[in-house]
Each structure stands twice: as C-alpha cells, then as structure tokens.
C-alpha positions in Angstrom: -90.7 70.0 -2.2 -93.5 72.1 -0.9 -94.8 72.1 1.9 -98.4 71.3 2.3 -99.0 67.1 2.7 -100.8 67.3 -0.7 -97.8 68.7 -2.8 -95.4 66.8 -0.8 -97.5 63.4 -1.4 -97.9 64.7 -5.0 -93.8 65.4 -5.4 -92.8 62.2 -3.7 -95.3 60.6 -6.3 -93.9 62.1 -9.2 -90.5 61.2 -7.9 -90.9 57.3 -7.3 -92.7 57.2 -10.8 -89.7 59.3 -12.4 -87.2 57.4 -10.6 -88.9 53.7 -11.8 -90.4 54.8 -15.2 -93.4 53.7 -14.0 -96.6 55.6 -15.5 -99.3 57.5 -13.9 -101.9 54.3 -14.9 -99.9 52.2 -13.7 -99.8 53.2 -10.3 -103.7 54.2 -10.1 -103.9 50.5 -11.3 -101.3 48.7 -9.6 -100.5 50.6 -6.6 -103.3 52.7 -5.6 -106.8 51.5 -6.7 -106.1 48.0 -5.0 -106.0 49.9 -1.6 -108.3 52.2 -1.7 -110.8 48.5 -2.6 -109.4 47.5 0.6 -110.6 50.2 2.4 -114.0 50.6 0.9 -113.4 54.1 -0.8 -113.5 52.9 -4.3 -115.6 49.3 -5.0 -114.2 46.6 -6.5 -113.6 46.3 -10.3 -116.4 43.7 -12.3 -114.7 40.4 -12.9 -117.1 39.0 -15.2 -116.8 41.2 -18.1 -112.7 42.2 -19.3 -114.6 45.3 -21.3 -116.5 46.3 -18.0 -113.0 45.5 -15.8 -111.1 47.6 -18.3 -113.9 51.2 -18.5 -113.9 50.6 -14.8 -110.2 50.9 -14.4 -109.7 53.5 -17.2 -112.2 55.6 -15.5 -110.6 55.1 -11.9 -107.0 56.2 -13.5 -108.5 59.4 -14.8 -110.0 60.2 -11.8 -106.9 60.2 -9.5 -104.8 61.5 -12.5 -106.8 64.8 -12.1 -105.4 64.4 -8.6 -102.1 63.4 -9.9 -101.7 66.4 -12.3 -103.3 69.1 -9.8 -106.3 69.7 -11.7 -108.3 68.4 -8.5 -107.4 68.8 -5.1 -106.8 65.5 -3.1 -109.4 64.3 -0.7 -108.3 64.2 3.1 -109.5 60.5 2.6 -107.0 59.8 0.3 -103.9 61.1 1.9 -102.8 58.3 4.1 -104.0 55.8 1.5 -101.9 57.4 -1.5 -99.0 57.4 1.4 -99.7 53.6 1.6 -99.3 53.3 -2.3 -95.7 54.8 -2.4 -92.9 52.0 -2.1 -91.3 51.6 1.1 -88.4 53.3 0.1 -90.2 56.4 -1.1 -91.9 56.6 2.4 -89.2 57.5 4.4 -87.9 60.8 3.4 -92.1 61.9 2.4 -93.1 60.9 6.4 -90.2 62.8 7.7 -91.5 65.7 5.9 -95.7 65.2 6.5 -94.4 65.4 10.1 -92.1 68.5 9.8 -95.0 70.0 8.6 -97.4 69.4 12.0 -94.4 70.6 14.4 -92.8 67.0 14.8 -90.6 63.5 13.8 -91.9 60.6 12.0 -90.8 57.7 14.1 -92.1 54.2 13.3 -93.9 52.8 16.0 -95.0 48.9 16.2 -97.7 49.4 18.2 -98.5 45.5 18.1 -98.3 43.4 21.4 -95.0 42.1 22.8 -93.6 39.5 19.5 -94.1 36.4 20.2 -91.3 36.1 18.1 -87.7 37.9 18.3 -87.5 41.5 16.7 -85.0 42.5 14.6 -82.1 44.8 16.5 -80.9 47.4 14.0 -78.5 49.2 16.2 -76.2 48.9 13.2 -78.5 51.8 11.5 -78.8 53.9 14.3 -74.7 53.5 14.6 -74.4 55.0 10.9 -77.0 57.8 11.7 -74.6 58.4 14.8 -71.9 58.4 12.2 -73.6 60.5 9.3 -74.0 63.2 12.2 -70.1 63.2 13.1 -69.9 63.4 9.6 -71.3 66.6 8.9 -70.4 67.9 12.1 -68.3 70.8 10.8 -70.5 73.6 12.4 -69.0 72.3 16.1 -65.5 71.9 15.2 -64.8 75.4 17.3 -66.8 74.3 20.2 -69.4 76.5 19.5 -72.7 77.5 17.2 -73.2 81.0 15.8 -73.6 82.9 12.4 -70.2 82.1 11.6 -71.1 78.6 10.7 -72.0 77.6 7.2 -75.6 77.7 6.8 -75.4 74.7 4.5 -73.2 72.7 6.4 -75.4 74.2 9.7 -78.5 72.9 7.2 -77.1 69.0 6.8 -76.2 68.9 10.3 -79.7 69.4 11.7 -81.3 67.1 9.3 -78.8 64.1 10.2 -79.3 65.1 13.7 -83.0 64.7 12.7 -82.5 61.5 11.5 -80.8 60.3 14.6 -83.4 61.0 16.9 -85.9 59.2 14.7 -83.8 56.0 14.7 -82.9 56.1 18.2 -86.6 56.1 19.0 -87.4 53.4 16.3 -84.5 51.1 17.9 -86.1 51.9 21.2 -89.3 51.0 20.3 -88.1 47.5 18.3 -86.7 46.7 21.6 -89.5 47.4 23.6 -91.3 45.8 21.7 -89.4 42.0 21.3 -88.7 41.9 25.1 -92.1 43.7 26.5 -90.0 45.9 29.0 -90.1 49.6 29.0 -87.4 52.2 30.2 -88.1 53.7 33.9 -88.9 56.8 32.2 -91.7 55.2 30.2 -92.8 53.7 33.3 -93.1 56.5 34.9 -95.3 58.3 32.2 -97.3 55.4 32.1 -98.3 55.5 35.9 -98.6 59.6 35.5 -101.8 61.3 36.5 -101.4 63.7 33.3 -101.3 61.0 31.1 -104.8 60.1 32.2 
C-alpha cells in the first residue's frame, strides 16, 4: 500500500472488490452513491422514470470510476464517505493505516452517552492481541533489542504490538462507556487546566 489516504482508500477499495468479485458499478451503486445521498453530496436518483434512474446512475458510476481508476484525484469530501462505503471488515486494517499516516492509532471510540443498555466486553480480543504479541515476540527472547534482531520478525512485532494498544484502548473505552465511570487518570485530565 501507499501511503497517501487517497491510494490507501483506493488499494483497500480494489482489494475488498478483488477479494468479493464485486465490480466497480456495483459498488458506486450499491455501496457508495447511497451515502453520499445521505450526506447531500450527490442528489437523489429520479424514481419516476427507470430510463432517467438508470442515465443517472450510469453517469454517477463513471464519475467516481475516474476516481476509482486514478484518472481523477479524490475530493477531500469524499474520503471519509468512500471509508464509510468499504465493509466493516475492510475498515480495520485501511484506518490503522489513514492514522499511521497523521503520526497516530485508529482506536474506535463510542463517543455516545453512558448505554442505557449493557456493552459488549471483548476482553477475549484484547487477550489474543496479548497473545499474537507473545507470539511474534522473538526479537526479546535475549532480553534485549538491537540490530541483531530480525528486521522482519522486529517488523511483525511492532505491528501486533500496534494492535494491542488499539484494543486495549477500544476495551477501555467499551467499558467506560456501559458503566459511565472513567479511570483516575481520565479524571484527572478531565479536571486539568490544559485541557481547557
């Protein structure tokens, strides 16, 4: 993957639509177009007339094939939209990597009021994130890091190590969030006069 958000939303794109044999119409169509309605960025499709429904789509899936193929750059408009359009699945590995490329981690945040309802405890994921970094551990099997290590094994330890910290923040939050309390430390941020 590159590393720019457009060629990285682009790749991840190409990848889902490789992976599920679905076309490049039929995720304008299906998966795209439908949001960008929603949001007010494209209108919506005629419904009286199936000829005018079908120019109107056939034009919208030529315009964001452009995008598609590279022949147009993508819109900063579109970005978090097209992000939207990808499967959850696909999501995952492509957020990691938008926020890699701005200095940081993806970590999904429910930023909703406390659940009235209970929240989902997933400590069973962050346990085999724990255990996917033991895994590749091999770079601290001599107690210590240096150029010694194998810079692929060096390479799959950060990036599980990566992944840990993302879950343990997504587990925090999840449990923040179903019982409305927050650590000390978040406490303490909170009533911080540089958080102001």
């Amino acid at each position: 993957m590159g590393t720019d958000e457009e060629h990285l939303l682009l790749e991840a794109t190409r990848i889902y639509m490789d992976a599920t044999g679905t076309s490049a119409a039929e995720f304008v169509r299906d998966r795209l177009l439908p949001l960008l309605q929603q949001a007010g960025i494209e209108e919506d499709a005629p419904d009286s007339d199936a000829d005018q429904y079908e120019k109107f789509v056939g034009a919208a899936v030529k315009k964001y094939q452009r995008i598609l193929t590279g022949a147009q750059p993508m819109p900063l408009k579109l970005k978090l939209h097209w992000l939207a359009a990808l499967p959850v699945e696909y999501r995952d590995e492509i957020n990691q990597a938008l926020a890699a490329v701005i200095g940081s981690y993806f970590v999904p945040m429910d930023v909703r009021p406390r659940s009235q309802k209970p929240v989902k405890a997933t400590l069973q994921h962050l346990t085999r994130k724990f255990s996917d970094v033991l895994g590749s551990s091999a770079p601290a099997a001599d107690g210590v890091y240096d150029s010694n290590d194998n810079p692929d094994e060096v390479l799959q330890m950060l990036d599980e190590l990566h992944e840990l910290i993302a879950a343990a923040i997504a587990e925090y939050h999840r449990l923040s969030q179903g019982t409305g309390l927050k650590s000390r430390f978040h406490n303490m941020l909170l009533a911080s006069p540089a958080t102001e």
